[in-house]
C-alpha positions, 0 to 999 in steps of 0.5 A: 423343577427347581434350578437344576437341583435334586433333593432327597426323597426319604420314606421311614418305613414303619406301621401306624402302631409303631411310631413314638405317640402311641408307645404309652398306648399300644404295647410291644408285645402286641404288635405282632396282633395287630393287622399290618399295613405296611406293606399294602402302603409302601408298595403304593408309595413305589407305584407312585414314585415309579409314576414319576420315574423318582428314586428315593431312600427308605429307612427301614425298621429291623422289626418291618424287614424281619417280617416283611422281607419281601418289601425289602426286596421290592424296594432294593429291585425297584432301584431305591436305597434300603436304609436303616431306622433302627430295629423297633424305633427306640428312641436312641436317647432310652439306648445306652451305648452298648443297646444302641450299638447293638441295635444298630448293627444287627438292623444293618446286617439283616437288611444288607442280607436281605436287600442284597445290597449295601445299607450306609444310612441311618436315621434315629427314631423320632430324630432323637440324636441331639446335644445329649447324645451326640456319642451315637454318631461315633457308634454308627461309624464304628458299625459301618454306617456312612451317613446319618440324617437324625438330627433335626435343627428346630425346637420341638417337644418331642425332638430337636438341636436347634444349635446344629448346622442347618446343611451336611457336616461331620460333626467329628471326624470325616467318619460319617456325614450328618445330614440334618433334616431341612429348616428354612431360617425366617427371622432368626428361627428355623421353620421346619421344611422336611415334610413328615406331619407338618408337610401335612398340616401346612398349606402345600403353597407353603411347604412349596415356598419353603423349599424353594428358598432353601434351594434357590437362597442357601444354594442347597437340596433338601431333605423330605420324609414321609411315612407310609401310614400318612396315606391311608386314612381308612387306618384303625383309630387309636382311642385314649390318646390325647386331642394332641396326638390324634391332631398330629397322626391324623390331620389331612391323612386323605390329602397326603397323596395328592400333595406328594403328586404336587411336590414330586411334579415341583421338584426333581427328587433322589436317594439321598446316598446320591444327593449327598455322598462324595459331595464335598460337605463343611466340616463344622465341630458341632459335635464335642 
């Protein structure tokens, strides 16, 4: 454990065909045929959480909780906060304001109806709250929503607002609070540290390093996410799609849990409504 503080464990609870990479590949009708997983993976994911008496937040898809809805209550009886991903991980940059909001408030109240309890967090798909659509926060805010964590300070390909704070702010007003995914600043750049593919890819003793600077130099908890595809490597291989792509969804999948073990034993963990609600935050204008 790392000097008394917690940080916030997250799980985006989608299926393997669902994430951002294989959307030019796997079509939306076709999801309902393909052989679901996710349900058998995140409930091992609550096993092992329970293993080491951790809570955490899981941000759940509208589209999982329709079908799955007995996962949701699982997740809610099992002492973890539901939260929401949106319905079927549109990215928020291809939503127009009245088609995010939509999206938004019809995810919040099925699994509020479903869970039984109150969902306050939101995380966009793939990160995709930025500079250029900083309007989606004032949405979920207006929808009910309490806080999100969908903005990612690093520069990335696919995502990213390198400019935004590294820590909680609101953005506008004290409205919702902006939890941004974890970043180490190493000379003058932040280094990604939230988990996800590149808790995979990089060396555990990295990852471990990283996460203790932030908690013991910056003073502050972090934020970690993973999926529940990262630990089943028997999952259905996509063909067609780039050596790129097959590098980031697959590498080191046979590891995962194993390095999870490590890091819930490293580190004291919670849901993030916990670790960062009614705590006293900056208040920085990085949203105009």
């Amino acid at each position: 454990m790392t000097d008394g503080i917690t940080n916030a464990l997250t799980v985006d609870v989608e299926d393997y065909f669902q994430v951002s990479a294989f959307e030019g590949h796997i079509a939306r009708a076709d999801w309902d045929r393909i052989p679901h997983r996710v349900e058998r993976n995140t409930e091992r994911l609550l096993a092992l959480f329970a293993e080491h008496d951790t809570r955490a937040t899981f941000f759940v898809l509208g589209w999982i909780a329709q079908r799955h809805p007995r996962l949701v209550r699982r997740i809610a009886e099992s002492g973890h906060e539901v939260a929401s991903h949106g319905w079927g991980h549109i990215r928020a940059t291809q939503q127009s304001r009245e088609q995010f909001h939509s999206d938004v408030s019809g995810t919040r109240k099925l699994l509020q109806d479903t869970s039984g309890q109150p969902v306050v967090g939101f995380r966009a798909a793939s990160f995709s709250i930025g500079a250029g659509n900083l309007w989606a926060l004032d949405v979920l805010a207006d929808a009910g929503y309490r806080y999100s964590s969908s903005i990612y300070p690093v520069h990335h390909d696919l995502y990213g607002m390198p400019e935004a704070p590294r820590f909680p702010f609101y953005p506008r007003d004290e409205r919702l609070l902006e939890v941004p995914i974890t970043t180490t600043r190493v000379l003058g750049q932040n280094l990604p540290t939230g988990g996800g593919g590149y808790f995979r890819l990089l060396p555990y003793a990295v990852y471990r390093w990283a996460l203790r600077r932030v908690n013991r130099g910056d003073g502050q908890p972090g934020v970690f996410y993973c999926h529940p595809w990262e630990i089943d490597p028997d999952q259905p291989r996509q063909r067609g799609v780039s050596w790129k792509t097959r590098f980031r969804h697959y590498t080191n999948l046979g590891r995962m849990e194993g390095r999870l073990r490590r890091l819930l034993r490293d580190f004291s963990w919670g849901r993030m409504d916990e670790v960062f609600l009614d705590q006293p935050q900056r208040r920085e204008g990085a949203a105009k």
